[in-house]
NUTI-563824 format. One line per field, with one value per residue: residue number from 1; y, z, x of N, C-alpha, C in turn. Coordinates in Angstrom, 1 decimal, padded with zeros to 4 digits, m for minus. Example, Ala and Ser with C-alpha at 12.3 -4.5 7.8 and 13.67 -1.06 7.14 Angstrom:
2
i	1|2;
nnorth	m005.7|m002.2;
nup	007.8|007.1;
neast	013.2|012.8;
canorth	m004.5|m001.1;
caup	007.8|007.1;
caeast	012.3|013.7;
cnorth	m003.3|000.0;
cup	007.8|007.9;
ceast	013.2|012.9;
This chain:
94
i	1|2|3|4|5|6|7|8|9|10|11|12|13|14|15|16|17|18|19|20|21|22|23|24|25|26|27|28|29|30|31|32|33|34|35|36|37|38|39|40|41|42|43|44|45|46|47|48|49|50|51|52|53|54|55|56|57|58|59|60|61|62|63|64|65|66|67|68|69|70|71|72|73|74|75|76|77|78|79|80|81|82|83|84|85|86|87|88|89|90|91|92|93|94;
nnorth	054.5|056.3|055.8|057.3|059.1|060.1|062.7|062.7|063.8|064.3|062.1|061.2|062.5|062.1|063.0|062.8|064.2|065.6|065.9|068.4|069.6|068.5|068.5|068.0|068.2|066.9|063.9|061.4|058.4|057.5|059.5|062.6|064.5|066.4|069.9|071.8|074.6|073.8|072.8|071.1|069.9|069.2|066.6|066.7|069.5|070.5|073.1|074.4|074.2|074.5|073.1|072.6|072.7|070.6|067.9|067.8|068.0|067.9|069.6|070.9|072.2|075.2|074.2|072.4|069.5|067.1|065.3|062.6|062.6|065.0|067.3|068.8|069.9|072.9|073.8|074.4|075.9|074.3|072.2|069.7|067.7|065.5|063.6|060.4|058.8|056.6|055.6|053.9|054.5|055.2|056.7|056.7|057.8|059.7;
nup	050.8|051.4|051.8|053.8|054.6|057.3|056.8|057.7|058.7|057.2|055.4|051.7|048.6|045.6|043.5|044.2|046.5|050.0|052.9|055.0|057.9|061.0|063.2|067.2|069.6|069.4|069.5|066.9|066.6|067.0|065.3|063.8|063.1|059.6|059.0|057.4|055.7|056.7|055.3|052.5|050.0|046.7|044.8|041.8|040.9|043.1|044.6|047.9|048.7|050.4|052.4|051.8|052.5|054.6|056.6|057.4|059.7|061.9|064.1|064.8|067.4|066.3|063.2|060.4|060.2|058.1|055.2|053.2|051.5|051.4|051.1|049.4|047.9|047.4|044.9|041.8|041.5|043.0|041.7|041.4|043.4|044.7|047.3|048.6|050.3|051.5|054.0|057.5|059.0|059.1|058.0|058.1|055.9|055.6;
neast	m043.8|m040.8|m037.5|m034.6|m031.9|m029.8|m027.4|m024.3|m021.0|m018.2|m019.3|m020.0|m020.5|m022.5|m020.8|m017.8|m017.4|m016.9|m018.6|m017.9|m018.6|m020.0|m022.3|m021.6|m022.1|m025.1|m025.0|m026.1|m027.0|m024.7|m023.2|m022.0|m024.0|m024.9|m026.3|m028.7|m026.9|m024.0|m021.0|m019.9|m017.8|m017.1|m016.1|m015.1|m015.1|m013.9|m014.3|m015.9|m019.2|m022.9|m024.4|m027.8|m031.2|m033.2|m034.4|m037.7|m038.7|m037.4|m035.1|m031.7|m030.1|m031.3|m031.2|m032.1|m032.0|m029.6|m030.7|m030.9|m033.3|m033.8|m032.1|m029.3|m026.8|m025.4|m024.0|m024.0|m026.2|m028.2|m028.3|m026.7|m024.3|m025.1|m025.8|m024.2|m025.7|m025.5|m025.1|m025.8|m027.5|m030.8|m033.7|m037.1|m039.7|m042.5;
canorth	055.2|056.7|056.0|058.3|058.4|060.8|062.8|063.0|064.3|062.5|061.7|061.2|062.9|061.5|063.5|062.0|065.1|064.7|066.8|068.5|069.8|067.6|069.1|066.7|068.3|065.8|062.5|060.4|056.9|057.7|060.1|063.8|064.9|067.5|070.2|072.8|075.6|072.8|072.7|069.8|069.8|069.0|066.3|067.0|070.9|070.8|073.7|074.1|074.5|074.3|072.0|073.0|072.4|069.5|067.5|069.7|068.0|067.5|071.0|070.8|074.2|076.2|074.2|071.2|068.3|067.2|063.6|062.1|063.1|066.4|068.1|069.0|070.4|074.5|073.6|074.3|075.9|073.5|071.2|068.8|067.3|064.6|062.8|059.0|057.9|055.2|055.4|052.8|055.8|055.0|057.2|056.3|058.9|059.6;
caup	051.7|050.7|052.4|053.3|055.9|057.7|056.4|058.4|058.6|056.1|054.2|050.5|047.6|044.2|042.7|044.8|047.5|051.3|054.0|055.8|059.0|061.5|064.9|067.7|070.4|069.9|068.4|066.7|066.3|066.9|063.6|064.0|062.0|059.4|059.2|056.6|056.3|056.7|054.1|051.6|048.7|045.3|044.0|040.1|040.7|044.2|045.3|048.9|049.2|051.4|052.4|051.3|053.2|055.5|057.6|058.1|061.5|062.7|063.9|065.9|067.4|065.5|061.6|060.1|060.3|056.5|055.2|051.6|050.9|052.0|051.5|048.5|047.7|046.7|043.7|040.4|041.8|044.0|040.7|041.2|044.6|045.6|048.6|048.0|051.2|052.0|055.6|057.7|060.1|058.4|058.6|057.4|056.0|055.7;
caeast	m043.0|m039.8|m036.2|m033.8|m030.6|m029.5|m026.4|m023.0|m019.5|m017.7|m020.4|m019.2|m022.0|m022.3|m019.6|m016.4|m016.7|m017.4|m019.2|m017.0|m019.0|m021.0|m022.5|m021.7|m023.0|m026.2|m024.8|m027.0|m026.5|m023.0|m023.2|m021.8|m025.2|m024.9|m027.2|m028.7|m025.5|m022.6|m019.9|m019.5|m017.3|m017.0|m015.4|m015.3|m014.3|m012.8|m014.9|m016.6|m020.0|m023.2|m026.2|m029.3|m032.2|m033.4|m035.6|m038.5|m039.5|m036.2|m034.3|m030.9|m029.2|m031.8|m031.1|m032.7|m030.9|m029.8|m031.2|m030.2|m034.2|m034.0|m031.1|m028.8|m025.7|m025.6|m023.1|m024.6|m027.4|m028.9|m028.7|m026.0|m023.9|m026.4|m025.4|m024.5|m026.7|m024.8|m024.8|m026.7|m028.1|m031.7|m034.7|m038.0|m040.5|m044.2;
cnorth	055.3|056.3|057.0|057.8|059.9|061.3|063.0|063.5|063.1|062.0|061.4|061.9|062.2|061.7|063.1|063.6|064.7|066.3|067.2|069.1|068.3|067.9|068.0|067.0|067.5|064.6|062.1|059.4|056.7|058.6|061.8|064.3|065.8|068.0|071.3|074.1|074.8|072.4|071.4|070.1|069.0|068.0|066.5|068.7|071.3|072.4|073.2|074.6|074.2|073.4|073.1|072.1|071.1|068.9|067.9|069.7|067.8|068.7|070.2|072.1|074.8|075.9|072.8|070.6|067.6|065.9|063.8|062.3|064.1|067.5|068.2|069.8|071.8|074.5|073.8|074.7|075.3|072.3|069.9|068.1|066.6|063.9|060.9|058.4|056.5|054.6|054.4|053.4|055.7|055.8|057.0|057.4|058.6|059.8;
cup	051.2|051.9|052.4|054.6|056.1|056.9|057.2|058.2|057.8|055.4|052.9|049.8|045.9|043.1|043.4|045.7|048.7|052.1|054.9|057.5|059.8|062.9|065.9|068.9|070.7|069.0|068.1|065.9|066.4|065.8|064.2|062.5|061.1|059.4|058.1|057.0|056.1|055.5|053.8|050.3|047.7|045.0|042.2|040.6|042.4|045.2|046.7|048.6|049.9|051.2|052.3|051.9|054.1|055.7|058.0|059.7|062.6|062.8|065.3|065.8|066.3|063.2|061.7|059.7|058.5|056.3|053.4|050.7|050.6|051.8|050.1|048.4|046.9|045.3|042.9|040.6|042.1|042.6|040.8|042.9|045.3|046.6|048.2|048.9|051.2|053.8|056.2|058.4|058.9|058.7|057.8|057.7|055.1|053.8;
ceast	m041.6|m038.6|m035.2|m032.7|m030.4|m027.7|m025.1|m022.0|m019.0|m017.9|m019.4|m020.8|m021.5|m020.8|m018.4|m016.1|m017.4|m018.5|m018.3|m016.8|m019.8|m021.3|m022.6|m022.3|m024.2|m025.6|m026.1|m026.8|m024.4|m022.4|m023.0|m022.7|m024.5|m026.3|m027.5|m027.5|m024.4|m022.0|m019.9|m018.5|m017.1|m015.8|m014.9|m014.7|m013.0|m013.5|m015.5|m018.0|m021.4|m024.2|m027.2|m030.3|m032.2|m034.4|m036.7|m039.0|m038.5|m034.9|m033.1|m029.7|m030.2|m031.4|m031.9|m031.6|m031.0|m029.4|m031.3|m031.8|m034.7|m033.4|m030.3|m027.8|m025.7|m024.9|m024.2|m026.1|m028.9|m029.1|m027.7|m025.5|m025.1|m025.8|m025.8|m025.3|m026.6|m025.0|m026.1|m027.5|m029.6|m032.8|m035.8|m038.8|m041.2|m044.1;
């Protein structure tokens, strides 16, 4: 069984950039989620760009909620900006 965490506002990704949306309308765990769509940027170029994909069983407002298994950074053609998955917001999957 694999681990993953949910992603948040704030977040940090591998490269030294952060997440810079988080929908709070539903908290969870106290975590203003992000979700597929939501801006992250680039540490290493300083650019903005977006989440890539998500959760597949976990939709909020019409997007999939985006988890450090799930989800990836648009930068470099969905090849680079991994998310450090630091956060203690833990989700266990199948």
């Amino acid at each position: 069984m694999n681990e993953g965490y949910f992603i948040g506002l704030n977040d940090k990704t591998t490269c030294g950039g952060k997440v810079l949306d988080g929908d709070t309308r539903v908290m969870m765990f106290g975590l203003a989620h992000a979700r597929e769509g939501d801006r992250v940027t680039c540490g290493a170029d300083g650019e903005t760009y977006r989440i890539v994909g998500g959760i597949s069983h976990m939709i909020s407002h019409g997007k999939h909620v985006a988890g450090t298994l799930d989800s990836y950074s648009s930068e470099l053609g969905g090849k680079g900006g991994e998310f450090a998955g630091e956060k203690i917001y833990e989700v266990q999957l199948p």
